[in-house]
N, C-alpha and C positions, 0 to 999 in steps of 0.2 A: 529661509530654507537652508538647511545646512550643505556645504560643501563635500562634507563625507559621502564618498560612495555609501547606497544599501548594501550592507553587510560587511563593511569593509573589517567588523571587530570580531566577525565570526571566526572563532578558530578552532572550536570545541563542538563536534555535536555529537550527543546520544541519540540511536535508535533504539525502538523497543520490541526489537527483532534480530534472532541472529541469521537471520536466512540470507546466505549470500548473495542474490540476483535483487532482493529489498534493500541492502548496503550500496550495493554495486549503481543503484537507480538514485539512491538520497545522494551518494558523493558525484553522479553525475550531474545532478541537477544544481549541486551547490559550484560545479565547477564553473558554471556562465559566470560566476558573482563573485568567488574566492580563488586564490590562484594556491594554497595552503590552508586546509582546513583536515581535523582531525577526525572520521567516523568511525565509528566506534558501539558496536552492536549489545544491547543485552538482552538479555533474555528474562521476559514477564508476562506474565498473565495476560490475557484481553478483557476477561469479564465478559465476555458473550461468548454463547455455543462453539464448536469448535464449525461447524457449517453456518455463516450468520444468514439470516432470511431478510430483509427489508432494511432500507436505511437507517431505522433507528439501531439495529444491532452493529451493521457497518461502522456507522460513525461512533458509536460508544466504544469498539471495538478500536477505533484507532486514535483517538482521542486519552480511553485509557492504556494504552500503549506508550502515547507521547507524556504521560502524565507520570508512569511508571518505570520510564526514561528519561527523563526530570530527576526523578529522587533518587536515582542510583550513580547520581555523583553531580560532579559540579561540569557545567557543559556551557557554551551559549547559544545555543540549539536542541531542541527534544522533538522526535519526531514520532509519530506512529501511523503505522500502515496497514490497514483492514480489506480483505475481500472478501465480498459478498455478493448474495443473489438477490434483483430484486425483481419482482413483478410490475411488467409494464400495461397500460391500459388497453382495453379493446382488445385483450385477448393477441398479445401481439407477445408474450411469452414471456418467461426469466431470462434475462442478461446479467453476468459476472457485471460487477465494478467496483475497480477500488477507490481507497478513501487514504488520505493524506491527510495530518493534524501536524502542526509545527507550531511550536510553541517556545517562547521567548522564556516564560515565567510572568509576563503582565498576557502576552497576546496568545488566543489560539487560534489559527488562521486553518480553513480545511479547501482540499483539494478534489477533485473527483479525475479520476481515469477514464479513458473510453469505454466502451462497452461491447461487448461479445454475450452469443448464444454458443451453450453446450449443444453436444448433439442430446438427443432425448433420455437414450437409454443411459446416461454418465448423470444428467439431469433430474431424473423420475426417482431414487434412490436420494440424491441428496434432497429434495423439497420434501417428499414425503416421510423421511425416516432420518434425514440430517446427518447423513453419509457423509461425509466432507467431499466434497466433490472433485478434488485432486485425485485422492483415492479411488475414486470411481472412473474417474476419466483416463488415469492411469492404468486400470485394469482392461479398459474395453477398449485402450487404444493399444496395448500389448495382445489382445486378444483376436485385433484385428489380423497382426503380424503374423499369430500365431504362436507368440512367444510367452512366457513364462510372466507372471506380474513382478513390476522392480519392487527391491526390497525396499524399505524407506529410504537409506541413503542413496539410492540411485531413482529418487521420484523426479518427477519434469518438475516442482515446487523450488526445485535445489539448483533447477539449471533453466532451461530456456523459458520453462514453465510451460501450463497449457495450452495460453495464447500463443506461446512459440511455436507447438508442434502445430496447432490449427492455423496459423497464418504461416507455415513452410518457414519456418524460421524470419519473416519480415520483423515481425515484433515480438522481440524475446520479452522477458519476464523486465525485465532490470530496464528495460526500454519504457515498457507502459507503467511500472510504477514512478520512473521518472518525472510523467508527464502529472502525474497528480501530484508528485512533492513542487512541482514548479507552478503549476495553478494554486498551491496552499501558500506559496512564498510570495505571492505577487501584496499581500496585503504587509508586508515586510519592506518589499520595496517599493513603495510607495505608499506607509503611513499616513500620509495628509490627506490621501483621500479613504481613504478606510475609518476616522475617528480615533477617540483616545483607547487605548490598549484598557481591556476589560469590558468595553462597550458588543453586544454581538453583533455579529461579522454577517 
């Protein structure tokens, strides 16, 4: 076994996201393991709907994110970060969850977030007509107030995010996507038990 710390070469990573609070969450997560490391957001395509339905759009979604942050320069890190909706059994509803892919260039290792319920009426719009649910949760949570719907730059997506306003600020945006980039990382640090890089995970 080698005496290198896991990740001790890391000094470069791409995400395939430029949204603040998804940066704010991968350079949190990389700081347990690096004490200098470079993040660095861009911006690309997901390849799935702009609202994803079911794990498989999730994971494709963050997967090619990390893939399309890979090829937009030289990094030693690519990550991508997907939310989605997905339907749980017995009628027990949709729950938000994200998805974490980090990728070396041999390994792509994935992460999953916890999980939260919208309220119905923010929910009922994105499952049936693929509303993106930000947008919807942002309008009925303005609406609640009273207040005016935010313009794009001023959406909860950009700051504490949904999860933030529904848990009263406990768990902002940059919080819960941390915890899916550090469950995606765990097969990074600690390779020997994961197999050789290209084998699935």
């Amino acid at each position: 076994m080698s005496s290198t710390p896991p990740l001790a070469g890391c000094r470069r990573v791409r995400v395939g996201s430029t949204n603040p609070p998804k940066l704010e969450g991968v350079r949190a997560a990389l700081a347990a393991f690096v004490s200098q490391v470079e993040v660095e957001g861009v911006s690309v395509a997901s390849g799935v709907p702009d609202q994803p339905l079911g794990f498989a759009e999730i994971l494709a979604g963050a997967r090619r994110r990390a893939e399309q942050a890979a090829r937009s320069g030289a990094c030693d890190l690519a990550v991508g970060y997907e939310d989605g909706l997905i339907a749980l059994p017995e009628d027990a509803g949709w729950f938000n969850v994200g998805c974490a892919a980090v990728s070396d260039g041999r390994r792509v290792s994935l992460g999953l977030s916890s999980g939260f319920a919208y309220p119905p009426d923010a929910l009922r719009p994105a499952v049936e007509e693929r509303v993106p649910i930000g947008d919807a949760f942002d309008r009925l949570w303005a609406a609640r107030a009273g207040a005016p719907a935010p313009r794009p730059d001023g959406a909860s997506a950009l700051s504490v995010g949904n999860v933030g306003k529904l848990t009263d600020g406990a768990l902002p945006r940059a919080e819960y996507t941390r915890h899916a980039v550090l469950c995606a990382l765990a097969a990074f640090l600690h390779p020997e038990l994961y197999g050789a890089p290209g084998e699935p995970l």
